[in-house]
C-alpha positions in Angstrom: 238.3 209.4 82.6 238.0 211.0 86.0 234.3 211.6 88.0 234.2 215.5 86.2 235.4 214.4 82.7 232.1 212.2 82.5 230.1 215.3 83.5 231.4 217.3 80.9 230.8 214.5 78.9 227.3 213.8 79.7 226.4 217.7 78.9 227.8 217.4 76.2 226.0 214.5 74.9 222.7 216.3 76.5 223.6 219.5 73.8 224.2 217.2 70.9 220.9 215.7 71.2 219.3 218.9 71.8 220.1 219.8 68.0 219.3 216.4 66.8 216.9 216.2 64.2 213.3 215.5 64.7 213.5 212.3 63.5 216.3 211.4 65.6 214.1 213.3 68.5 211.1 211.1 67.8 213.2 207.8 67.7 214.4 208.5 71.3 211.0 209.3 72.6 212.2 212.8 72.7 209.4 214.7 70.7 208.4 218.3 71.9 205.4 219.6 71.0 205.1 223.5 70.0 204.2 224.6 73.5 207.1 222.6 74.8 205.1 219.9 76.3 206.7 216.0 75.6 204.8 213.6 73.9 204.7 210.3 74.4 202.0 207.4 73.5 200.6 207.3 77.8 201.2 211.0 77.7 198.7 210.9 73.6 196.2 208.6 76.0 195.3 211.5 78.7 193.6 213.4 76.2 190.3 212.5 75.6 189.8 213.5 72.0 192.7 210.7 71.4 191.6 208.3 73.5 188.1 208.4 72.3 189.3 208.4 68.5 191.5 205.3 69.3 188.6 203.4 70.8 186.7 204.5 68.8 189.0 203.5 65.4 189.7 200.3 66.8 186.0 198.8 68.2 184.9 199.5 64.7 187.6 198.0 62.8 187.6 195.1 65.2 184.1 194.4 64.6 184.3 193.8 61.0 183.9 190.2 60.1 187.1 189.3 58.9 186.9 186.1 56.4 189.9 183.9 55.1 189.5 182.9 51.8 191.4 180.4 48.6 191.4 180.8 45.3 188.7 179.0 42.7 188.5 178.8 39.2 185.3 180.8 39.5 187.0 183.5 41.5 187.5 182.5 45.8 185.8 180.7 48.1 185.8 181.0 51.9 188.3 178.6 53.0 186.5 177.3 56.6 188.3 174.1 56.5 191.7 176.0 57.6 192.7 176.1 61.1 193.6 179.7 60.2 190.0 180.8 59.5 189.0 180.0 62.8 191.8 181.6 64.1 191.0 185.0 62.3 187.4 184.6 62.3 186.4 182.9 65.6 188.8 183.0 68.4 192.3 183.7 67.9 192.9 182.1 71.5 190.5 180.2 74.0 191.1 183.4 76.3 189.6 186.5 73.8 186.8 186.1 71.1 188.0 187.8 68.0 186.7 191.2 68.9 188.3 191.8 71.8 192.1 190.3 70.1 191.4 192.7 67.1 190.8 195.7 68.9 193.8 195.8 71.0 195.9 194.8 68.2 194.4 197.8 66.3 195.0 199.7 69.3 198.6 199.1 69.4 198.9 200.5 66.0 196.9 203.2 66.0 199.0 204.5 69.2 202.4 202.9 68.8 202.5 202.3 65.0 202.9 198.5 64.9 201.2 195.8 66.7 202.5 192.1 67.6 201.0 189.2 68.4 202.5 185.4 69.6 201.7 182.6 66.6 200.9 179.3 67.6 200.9 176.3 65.5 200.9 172.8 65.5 202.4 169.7 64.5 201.6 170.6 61.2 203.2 173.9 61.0 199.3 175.0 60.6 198.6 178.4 62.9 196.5 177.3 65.3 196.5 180.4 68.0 197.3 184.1 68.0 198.3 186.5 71.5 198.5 189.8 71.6 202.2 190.7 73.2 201.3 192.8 76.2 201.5 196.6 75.7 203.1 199.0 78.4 199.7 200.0 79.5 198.6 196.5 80.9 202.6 196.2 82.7 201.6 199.6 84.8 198.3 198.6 85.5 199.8 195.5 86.7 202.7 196.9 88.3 199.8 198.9 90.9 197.6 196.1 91.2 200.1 193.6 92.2 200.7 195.7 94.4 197.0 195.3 96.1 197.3 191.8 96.7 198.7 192.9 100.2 195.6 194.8 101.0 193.0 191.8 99.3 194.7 189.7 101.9 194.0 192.0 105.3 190.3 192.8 103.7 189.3 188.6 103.1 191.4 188.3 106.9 188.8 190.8 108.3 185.6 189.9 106.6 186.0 186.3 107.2 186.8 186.9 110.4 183.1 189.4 111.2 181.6 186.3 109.3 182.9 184.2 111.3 181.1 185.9 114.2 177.9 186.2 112.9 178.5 189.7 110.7 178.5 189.4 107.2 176.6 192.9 106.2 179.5 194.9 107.4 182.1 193.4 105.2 179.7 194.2 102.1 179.4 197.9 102.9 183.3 198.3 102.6 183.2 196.4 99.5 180.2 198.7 98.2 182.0 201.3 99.3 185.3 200.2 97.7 183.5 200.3 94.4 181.6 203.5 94.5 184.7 204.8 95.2 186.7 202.9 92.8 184.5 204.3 90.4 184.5 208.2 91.5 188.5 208.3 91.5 188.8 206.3 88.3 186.9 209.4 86.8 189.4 211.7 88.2 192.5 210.7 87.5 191.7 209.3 84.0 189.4 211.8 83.2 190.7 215.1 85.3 194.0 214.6 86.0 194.4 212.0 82.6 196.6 209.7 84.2 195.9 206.9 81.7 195.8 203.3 82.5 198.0 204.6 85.5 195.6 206.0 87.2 193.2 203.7 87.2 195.3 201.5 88.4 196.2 203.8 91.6 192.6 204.6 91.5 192.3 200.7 92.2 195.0 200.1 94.8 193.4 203.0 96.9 190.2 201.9 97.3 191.3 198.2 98.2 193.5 200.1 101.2 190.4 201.8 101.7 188.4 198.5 102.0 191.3 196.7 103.8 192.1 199.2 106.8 188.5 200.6 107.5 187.3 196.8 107.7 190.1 196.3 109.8 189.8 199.3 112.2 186.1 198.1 112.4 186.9 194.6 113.7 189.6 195.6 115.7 187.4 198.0 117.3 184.1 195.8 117.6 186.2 193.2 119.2 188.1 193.7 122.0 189.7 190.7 122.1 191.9 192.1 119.2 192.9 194.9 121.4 196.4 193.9 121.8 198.8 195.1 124.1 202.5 195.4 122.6 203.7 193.0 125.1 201.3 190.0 124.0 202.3 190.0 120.6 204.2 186.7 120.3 204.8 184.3 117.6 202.7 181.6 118.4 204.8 178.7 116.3 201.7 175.9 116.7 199.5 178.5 115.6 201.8 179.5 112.3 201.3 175.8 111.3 197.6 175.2 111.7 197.4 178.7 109.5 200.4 177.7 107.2 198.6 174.1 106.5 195.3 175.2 106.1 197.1 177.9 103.5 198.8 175.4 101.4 196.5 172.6 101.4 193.7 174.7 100.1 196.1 176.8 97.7 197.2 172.6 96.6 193.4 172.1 95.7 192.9 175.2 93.9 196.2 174.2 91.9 195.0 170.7 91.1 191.7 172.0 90.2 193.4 174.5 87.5 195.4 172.0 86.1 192.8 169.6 85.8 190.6 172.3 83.4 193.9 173.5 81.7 194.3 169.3 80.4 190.5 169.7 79.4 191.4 172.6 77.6 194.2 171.2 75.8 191.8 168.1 74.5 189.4 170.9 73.9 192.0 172.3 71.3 192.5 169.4 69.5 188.5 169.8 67.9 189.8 173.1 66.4 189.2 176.7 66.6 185.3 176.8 66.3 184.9 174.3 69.6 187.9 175.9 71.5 185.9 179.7 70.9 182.7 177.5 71.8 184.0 176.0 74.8 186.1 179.4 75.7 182.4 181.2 76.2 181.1 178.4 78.1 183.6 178.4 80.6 183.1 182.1 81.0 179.5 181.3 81.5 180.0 178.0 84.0 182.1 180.4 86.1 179.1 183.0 86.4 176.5 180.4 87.0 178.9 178.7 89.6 179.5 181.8 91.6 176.4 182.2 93.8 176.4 178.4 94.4 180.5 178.7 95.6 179.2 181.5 97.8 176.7 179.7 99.6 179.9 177.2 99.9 181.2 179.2 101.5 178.8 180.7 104.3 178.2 176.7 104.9 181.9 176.8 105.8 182.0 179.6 108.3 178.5 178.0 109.6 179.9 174.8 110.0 183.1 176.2 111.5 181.5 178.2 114.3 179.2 175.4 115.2 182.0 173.1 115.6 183.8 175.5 117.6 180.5 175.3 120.2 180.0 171.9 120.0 176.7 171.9 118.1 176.7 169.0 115.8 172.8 169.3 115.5 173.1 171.9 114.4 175.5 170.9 111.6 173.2 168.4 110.8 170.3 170.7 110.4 172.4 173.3 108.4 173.3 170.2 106.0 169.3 169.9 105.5 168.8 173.2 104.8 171.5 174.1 102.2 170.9 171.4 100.4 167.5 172.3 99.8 168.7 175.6 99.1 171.5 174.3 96.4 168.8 172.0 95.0 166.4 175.1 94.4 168.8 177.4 93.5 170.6 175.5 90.8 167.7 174.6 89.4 166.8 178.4 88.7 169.9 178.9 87.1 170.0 175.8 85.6 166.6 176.7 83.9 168.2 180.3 82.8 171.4 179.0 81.3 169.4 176.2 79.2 166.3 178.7 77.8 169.2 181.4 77.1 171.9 179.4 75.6 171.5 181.0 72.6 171.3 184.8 74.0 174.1 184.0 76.8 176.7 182.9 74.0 176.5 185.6 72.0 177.7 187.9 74.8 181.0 186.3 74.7 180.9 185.2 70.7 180.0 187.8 67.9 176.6 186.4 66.1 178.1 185.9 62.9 179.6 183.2 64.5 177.3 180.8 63.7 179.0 177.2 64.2 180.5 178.3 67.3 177.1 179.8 68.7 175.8 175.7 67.6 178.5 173.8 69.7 178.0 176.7 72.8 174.4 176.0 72.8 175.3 172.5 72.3 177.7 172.1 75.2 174.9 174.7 77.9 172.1 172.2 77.1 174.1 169.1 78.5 176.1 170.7 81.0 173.7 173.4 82.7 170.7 170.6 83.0 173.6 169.4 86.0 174.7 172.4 88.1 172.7 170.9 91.1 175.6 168.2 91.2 178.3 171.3 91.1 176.5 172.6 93.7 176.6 170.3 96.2 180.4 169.4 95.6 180.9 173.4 97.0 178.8 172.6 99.6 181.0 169.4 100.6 183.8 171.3 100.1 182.9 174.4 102.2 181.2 171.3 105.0 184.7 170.2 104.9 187.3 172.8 105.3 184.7 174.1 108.3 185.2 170.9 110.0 188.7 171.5 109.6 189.3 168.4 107.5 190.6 169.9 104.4 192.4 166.2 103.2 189.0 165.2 102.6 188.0 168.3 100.1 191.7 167.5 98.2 190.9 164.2 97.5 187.8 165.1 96.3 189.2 167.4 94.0 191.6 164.9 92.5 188.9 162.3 92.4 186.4 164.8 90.6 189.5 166.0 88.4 191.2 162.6 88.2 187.7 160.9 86.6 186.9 163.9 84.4 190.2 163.3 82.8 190.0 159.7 82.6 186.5 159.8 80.9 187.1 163.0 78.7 190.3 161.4 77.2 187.9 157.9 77.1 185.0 159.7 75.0 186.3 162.2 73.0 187.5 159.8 70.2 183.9 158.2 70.4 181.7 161.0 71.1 183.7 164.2 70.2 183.6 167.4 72.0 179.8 165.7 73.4 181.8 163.1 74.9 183.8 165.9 77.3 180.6 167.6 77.9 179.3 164.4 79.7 182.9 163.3 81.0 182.8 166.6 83.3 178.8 165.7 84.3 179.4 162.2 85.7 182.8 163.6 87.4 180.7 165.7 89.2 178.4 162.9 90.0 181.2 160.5 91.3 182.4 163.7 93.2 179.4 164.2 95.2 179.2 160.6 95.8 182.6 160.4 97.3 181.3 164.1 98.9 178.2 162.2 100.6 180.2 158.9 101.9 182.5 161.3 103.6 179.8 162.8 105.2 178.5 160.1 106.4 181.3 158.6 108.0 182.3 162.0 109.4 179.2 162.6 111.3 178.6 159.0 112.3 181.8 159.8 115.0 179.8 163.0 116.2 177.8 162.7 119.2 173.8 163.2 117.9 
């Protein structure tokens, strides 16, 4: 068939559709409504009746308890010796409490008519997980924000550069003023312009070019060093390596850390659903508590840095004093929080009902939290560290913090349970920050006093 017999053909298809039937119509994604506007499910979304009503449908069907049960001679029982009660009840995954997995499956069928999910199970052909298949909403929001990485990378270049000199207020007014703004457009393309998950995904990616070009233009400006003339950019190769090195060594020890908690999370799984929601909350929590404590890690590690660079190893010294103090008093205040609030900070994560899970959360707080001054100085080792430029040392205190928390979580569980892992992860921090302060010491002892 020649290039103008498919044409023909191709209108002609285009007419035979246009009579089709409105089932056929609706099966093609081809629906019309009366004013001639086509409907879709992201199109459905914009409005705000419908996306109210499908939040609205699906937050109060997800937070019905939703009990598994077997049948008695009496009449049922609730059968919480299943794997599969946990699963429906509790946490269908260690990533989402059962709230959170029930209302975007709900969600999918209230807008899409069906809903899937993944099932898990194990040797025993017993379901032992359930994931929600990703709907087309969370692949354009991730299709824009992917695309942000580019401008994360120039704003974290920038910022850590100003911090490096001394300036770390004007990297927090762009990223204030990323979010205010964040905030303002996310109303109007979702709620003006009802551009769905879309938007507030472009709503996202513009405020991070905001953040990552008006830093920049700032820093370029304010030093003028950076200045450059077209002439002296060059590609410095010994410069490329120092910055590829650094790059992949740390990105190693970030690996190695990951894959250290994702084997604790597998042993984790083996005490059922009720630990795995339990210990799926805690590590939510850990990672709030160990945020300001990784921050100060980090402002060590420009510190340290810059003082190196001018030769001050006093002043190293006396900046080793001083955070540790500040680590000492500081995780003790949120040490205090996270062990009076167990109770209160679990339940943000776990529904209340929960009761057994809520037990082991509180459980698992009240060992762990007690320790955060020991997590606290290993990010202040490992900032000390990579601002001394020896970044080897902060690896192989990973895999020695990792490395032993393995060793003595696969060691305890069989005798302690899910406690034995609790205190397997404590004394890896302590053999961690003993390893941290014998590096130290050896460092420093080959810098002039």
């Amino acid at each position: 068939m020649n290039f103008f017999g498919r044409i023909k053909t191709l209108f002609k298809n285009i007419s035979t559709l246009s009579r089709a039937s409105p089932e056929l119509k609706s099966a093609l994604g081809r629906v019309l409504s009366k004013v001639g506007i086509h409907i879709n499910a992201q199109n459905a979304l914009k409005v705000t009746a419908v996306f109210a009503c499908v939040r609205l449908l699906s937050e109060n069907i997800a937070s019905l308890p939703l009990f598994l049960y077997r049948k008695t001679e009496t009449g049922k029982e609730k059968a919480t010796d299943l794997p599969l009660y946990g699963v429906l009840h509790d946490a269908p995954n260690p990533e989402t409490d059962s709230f959170q997995f029930w209302q975007a499956f709900v969600a999918n069928m209230l807008v899409y008519g069906r809903g899937y999910a993944e099932i898990v199970r194990n040797g025993a052909g017993e379901v032992v997980q359930l994931w929600n298949i990703t709907t087309p909403y969370a692949s354009d929001y991730l299709k824009y924000v992917f695309g942000g990485f580019v401008f994360v990378g120039m704003y974290n270049a920038f910022a850590f550069l100003l911090r490096a000199f001394g300036d770390s207020k004007t990297p927090l007014y762009f990223l204030v003023a990323s979010c205010i703004s964040n905030l303002l457009l996310d109303l109007l393309f979702v709620a003006v312009f009802r551009m769905g998950t879309a938007g507030a995904a472009i709503a996202t990616l513009l405020t991070q070019g905001f953040a990552a070009v008006g830093c920049g233009i700032y820093t370029i400006k304010r030093m003028g060093f950076l200045q450059f003339k077209r002439k002296e950019f060059v590609f410095n190769t010994s410069a490329f390596q120092n910055i590829a090195v650094y790059s992949v060594l740390t990105a190693l020890q970030q690996s190695i850390s990951s894959f250290g908690m994702m084997l604790i999370q597998g042993l984790v799984n083996t005490f059922g659903t009720t630990v795995m929601a339990a210990f799926a909350a805690d590590s939510k929590i850990d990672s709030v508590a160990n945020t300001p404590l990784q921050d100060l890690g980090n402002a060590f590690s420009t510190y340290t840095a810059q003082n190196k660079g001018a030769g001050e190893t006093k002043r190293i010294r006396e900046g080793f004093r001083v955070t540790s103090r500040i680590i000492i008093v500081l995780s003790a205040i949120i040490s205090i929080v996270a062990f009076v609030f167990a109770p209160n900070l679990i339940t943000l994560f776990v529904s209340k009902d929960a009761t057994e899970v809520i037990a082991v959360g509180i459980g698992y707080l009240r060992i762990v939290s007690v320790f955060y001054v020991l997590l606290g100085f290993i990010v202040m080792f490992y900032g000390f560290f990579r601002g001394l430029g020896e970044i080897k040392i902060s690896i192989l205190m990973t895999i020695v913090s990792q490395g032993l928390r393995l060793l003595l979580a696969y060691s305890f569980a069989p005798i302690k349970g899910f406690s034995g892992v609790c205190w397997a992860i404590v004394i890896g921090w302590f053999l961690s920050d003993l390893l941290g302060f014998y590096m130290y010491k050896k460092v420093m002892a080959k810098k002039p006093c």
